[in-house]
C-alpha positions in Angstrom: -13.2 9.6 -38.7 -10.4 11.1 -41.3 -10.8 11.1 -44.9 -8.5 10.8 -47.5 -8.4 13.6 -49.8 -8.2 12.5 -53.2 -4.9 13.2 -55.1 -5.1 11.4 -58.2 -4.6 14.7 -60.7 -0.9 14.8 -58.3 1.7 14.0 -61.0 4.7 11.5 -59.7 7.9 12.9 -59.5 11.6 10.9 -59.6 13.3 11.2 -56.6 15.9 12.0 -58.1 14.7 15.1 -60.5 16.0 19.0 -59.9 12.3 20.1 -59.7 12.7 23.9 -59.0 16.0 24.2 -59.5 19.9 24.5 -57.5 23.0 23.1 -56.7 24.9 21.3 -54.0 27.7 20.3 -53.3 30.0 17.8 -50.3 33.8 17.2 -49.5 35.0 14.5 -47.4 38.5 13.6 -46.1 39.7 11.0 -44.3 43.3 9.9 -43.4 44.9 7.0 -41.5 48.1 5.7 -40.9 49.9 2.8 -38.1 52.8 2.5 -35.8 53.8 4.4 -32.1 54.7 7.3 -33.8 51.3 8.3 -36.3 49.1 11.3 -36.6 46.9 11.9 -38.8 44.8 15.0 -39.4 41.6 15.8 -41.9 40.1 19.3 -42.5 37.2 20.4 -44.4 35.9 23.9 -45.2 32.7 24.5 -47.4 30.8 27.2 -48.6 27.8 27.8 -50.8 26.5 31.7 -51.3 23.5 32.5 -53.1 23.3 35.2 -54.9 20.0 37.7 -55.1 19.7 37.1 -58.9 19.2 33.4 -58.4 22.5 32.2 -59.1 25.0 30.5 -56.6 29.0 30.4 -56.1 30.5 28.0 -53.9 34.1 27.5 -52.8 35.5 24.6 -50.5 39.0 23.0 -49.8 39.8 19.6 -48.1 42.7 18.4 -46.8 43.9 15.2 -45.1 47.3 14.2 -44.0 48.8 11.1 -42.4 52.0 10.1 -41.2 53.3 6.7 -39.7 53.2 3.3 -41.3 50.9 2.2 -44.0 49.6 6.1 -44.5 46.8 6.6 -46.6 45.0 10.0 -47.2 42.1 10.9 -49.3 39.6 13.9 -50.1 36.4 12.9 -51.7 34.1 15.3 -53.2 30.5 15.6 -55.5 29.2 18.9 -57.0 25.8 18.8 -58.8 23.9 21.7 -60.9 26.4 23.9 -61.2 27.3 25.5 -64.8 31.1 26.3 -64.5 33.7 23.8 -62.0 37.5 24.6 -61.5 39.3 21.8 -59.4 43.2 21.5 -57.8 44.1 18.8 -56.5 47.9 18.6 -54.5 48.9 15.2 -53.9 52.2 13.9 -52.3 52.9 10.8 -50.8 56.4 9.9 -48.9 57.6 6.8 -47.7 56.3 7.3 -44.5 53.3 9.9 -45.2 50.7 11.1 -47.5 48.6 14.1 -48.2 45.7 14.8 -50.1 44.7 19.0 -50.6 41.8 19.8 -52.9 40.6 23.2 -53.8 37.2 23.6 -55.4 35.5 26.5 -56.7 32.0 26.3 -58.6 29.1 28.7 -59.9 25.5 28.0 -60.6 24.2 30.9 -63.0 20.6 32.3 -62.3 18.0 30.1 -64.6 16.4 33.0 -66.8 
């Protein structure tokens, strides 16, 4: 028989609370387009370096394209905890195409 150890001095913690500390970050694209003729294409690239003093720098770029009828391309993205953003966004859209690059670049200083 298994007994349950008691856990009441446990606090409760939001699910949603930076506890310890950090940052994340996601980019998305997606791109679609009609007709005999279409293509579309979607790239993402992402990458997050920490840093031995605690601190993090992260750099990314996302790019979607489409070409044919009804075109439609877009490049989502989130960033959360970090201290300084920078964000370019290149958007161009045709009569029969559309593209979406985005460029990000973020750092998360060390917590001291």
């Amino acid at each position: 028989m298994m007994k349950i150890a008691d856990l009441s001095y446990l606090e409760n913690t939001p699910g949603n609370e930076l506890v310890i500390g950090g940052a994340s970050g996601t980019i998305a694209a997606q791109a679609s387009a009609g007709g005999a003729n279409s293509l579309t294409l979607t790239d993402t690239d992402l990458k997050l370096k920490t840093k031995k003093n605690g601190g993090s720098k992260l750099k990314g770029t996302g790019l979607a394209l489409a070409i044919g009828e009804n075109p439609e391309a877009n490049v989502y993205y989130s960033l959360d905890g970090f201290d300084k953003v920078k964000v370019k966004t290149f958007d161009q859209q045709g009569a029969n195409y559309d593209l979406e690059i985005v460029r990000i670049k973020a750092i998360d200083k060390p917590n001291k």
